[in-house]
DOLUM-891533 format. One line per field, with one value per residue (C-alpha): residue number from 1; residue in one letter; x, y, z. Coordinates in Angstrom, 1 decimal, m for minus. Layout:
BEGIN
k <- [NUM ...]
r <- [A ...]
xx <- [X ...]
yy <- [Y ...]
zz <- [Z ...]
***
This chain:
BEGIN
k <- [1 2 3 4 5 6 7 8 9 10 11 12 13 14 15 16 17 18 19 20 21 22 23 24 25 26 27 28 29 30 31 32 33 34 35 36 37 38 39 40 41 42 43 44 45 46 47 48 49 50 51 52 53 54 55 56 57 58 59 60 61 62 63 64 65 66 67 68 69 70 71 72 73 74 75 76 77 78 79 80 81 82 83 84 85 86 87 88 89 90 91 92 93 94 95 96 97 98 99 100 101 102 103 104 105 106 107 108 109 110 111 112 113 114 115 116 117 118 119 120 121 122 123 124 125 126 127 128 129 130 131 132 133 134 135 136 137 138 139 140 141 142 143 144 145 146 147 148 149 150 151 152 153 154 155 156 157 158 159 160 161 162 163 164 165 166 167 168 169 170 171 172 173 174 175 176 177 178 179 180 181 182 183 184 185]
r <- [X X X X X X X X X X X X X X X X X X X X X X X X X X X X X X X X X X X X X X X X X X X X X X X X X X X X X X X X X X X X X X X X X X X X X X X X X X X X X X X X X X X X X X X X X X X X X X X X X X X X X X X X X X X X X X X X X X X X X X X X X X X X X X X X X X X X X X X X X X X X X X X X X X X X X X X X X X X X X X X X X X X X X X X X X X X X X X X X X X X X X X X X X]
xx <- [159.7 160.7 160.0 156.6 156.8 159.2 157.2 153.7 155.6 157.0 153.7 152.7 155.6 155.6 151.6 152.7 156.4 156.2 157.4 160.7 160.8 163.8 162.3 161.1 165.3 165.9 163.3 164.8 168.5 167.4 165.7 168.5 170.5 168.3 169.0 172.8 173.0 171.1 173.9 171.0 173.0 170.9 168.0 169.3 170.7 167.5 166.7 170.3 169.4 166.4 167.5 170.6 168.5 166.0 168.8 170.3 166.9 166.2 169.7 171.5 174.9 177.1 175.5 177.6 174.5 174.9 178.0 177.5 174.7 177.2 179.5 176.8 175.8 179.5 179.8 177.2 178.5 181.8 180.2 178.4 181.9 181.2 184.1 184.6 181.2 182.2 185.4 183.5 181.1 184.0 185.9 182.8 182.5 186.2 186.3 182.8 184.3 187.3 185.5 183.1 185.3 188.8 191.5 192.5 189.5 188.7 185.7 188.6 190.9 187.6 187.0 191.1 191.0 187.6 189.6 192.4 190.9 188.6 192.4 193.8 190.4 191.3 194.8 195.7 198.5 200.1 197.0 195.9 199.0 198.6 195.4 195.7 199.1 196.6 194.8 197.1 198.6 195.4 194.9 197.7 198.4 194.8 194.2 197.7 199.0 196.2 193.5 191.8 191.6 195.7 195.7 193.0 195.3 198.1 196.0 194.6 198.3 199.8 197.1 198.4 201.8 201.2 199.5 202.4 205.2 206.6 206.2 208.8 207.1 203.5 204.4 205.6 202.6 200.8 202.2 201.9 198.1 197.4 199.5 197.1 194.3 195.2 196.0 192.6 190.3]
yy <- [m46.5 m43.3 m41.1 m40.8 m40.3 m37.6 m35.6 m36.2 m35.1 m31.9 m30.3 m31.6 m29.8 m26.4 m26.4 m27.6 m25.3 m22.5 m23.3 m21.9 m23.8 m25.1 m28.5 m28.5 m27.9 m30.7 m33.1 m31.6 m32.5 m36.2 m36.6 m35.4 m37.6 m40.5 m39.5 m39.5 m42.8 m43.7 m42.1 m39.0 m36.0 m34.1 m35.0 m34.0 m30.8 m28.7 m30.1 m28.9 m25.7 m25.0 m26.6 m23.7 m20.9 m21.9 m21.8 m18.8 m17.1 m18.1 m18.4 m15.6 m16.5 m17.3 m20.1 m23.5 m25.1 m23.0 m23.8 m27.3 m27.5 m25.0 m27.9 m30.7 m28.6 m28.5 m32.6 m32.7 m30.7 m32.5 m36.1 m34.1 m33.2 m29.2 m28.5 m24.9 m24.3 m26.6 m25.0 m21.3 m23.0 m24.8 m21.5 m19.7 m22.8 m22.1 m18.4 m18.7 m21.6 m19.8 m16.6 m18.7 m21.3 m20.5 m21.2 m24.1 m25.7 m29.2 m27.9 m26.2 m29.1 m30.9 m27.8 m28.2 m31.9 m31.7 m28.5 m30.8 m33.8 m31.0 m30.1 m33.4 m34.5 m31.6 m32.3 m28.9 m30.8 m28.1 m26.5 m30.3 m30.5 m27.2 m27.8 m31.4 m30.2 m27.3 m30.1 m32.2 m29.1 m28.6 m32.3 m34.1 m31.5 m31.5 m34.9 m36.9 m39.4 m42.2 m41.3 m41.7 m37.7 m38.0 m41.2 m40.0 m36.5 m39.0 m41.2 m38.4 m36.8 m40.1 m40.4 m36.7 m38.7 m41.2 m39.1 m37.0 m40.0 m39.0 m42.7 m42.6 m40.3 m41.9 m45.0 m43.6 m41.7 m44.7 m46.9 m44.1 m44.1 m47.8 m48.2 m45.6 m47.1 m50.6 m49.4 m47.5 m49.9]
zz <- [32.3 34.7 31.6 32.1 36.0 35.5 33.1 35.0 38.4 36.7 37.1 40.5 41.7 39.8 41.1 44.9 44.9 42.0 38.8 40.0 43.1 44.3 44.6 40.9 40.4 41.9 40.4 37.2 38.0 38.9 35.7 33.9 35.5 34.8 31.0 31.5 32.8 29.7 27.7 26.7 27.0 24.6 26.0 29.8 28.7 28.7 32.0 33.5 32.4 33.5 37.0 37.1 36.0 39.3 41.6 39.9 40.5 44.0 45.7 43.9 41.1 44.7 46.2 46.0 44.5 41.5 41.0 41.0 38.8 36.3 37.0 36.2 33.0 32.0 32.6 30.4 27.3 27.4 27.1 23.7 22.9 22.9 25.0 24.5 25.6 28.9 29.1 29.2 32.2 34.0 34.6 35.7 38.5 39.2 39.4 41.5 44.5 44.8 45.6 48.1 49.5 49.0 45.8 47.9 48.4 47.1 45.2 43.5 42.8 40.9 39.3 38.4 37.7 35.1 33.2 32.7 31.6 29.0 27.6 27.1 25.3 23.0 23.0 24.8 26.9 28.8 30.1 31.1 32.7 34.5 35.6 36.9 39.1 40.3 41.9 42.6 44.7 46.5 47.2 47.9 51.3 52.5 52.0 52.4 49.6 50.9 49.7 46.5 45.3 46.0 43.7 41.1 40.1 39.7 36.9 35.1 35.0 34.2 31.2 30.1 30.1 28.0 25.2 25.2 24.8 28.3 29.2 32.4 34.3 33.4 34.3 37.7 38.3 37.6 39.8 42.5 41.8 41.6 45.0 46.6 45.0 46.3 49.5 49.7 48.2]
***
């Protein structure tokens, strides 16, 4: 039913902003996301493209909104299960926040906990191990052990566990998580 509201209002706003308006970026990204909630990845794709390629244009390859719209774009090609593609976009976000906000940024430790959760779904269980410690290492001392970042690195490495057989330590990460998560929520 939003469909048709979304492709009427495309041109309203490329006639009222440019049709590389910032605005028109962000009508772009909602629809897009109206189409992942709707499991449409395809479909959304284009319009996560063309919504980077605006912001690329007008707020130059540094701007944290590029980055997360190369972050959204990323999201998007995993759920289509092109993961080399994501895994090319997800180090570009990576390289690009650490430059702008700092290799211990939380940015960063998303950027981290995404990569590793790319290389367990491709079985690449060191790296996903790697990558989740990274953010664990950047959350757990900016953020404390309460809080739900803290408990999330802790699920996703205990999940890297368990595919592995290291059962012991999964199960202790586990716990760790759903104590912070109980205590948090």
């Amino acid at each position: 039913m939003a469909e048709p509201l979304y492709e009427e209002a495309v041109p309203i706003y490329e006639k009222a902003h440019g049709e590389q308006g910032l605005q028109v970026a962000v009508l772009l990204s909602r629809w897009a996301t109206m189409y992942e909630e709707q499991q449409r990845f395809a479909d959304a794709e284009p319009l996560l493209s063309r919504a980077l390629l605006i912001r690329q244009s007008q707020l130059g390859p540094d701007d944290p909104s590029v980055a997360e719209a190369l972050n959204n774009l990323a999201n998007n090609l995993v759920e289509q299960q092109r993961y080399p593609e994501a895994e090319v976009l997800y180090l570009q976000v990576r390289e690009q926040l650490e430059k702008s906000t700092g290799e211990k940024s939380l940015d960063v430790s998303v950027v981290w906990s995404n990569l590793g959760k790319l290389y367990r779904m491709q079985e690449k269980y060191k790296e996903s191990e790697d990558a989740l410690l990274k953010a664990y290492a950047i959350r757990r001392p900016t953020l404390g052990d309460n809080h739900v970042l803290v408990a999330q690195s802790l699920y996703e490495m205990a999940l890297t566990d368990a595919v592995q057989g290291k059962l012991e330590r999964g199960i202790d990460r586990m716990r760790r998580a759903t104590k912070t998560f109980e205590n948090v929520l």
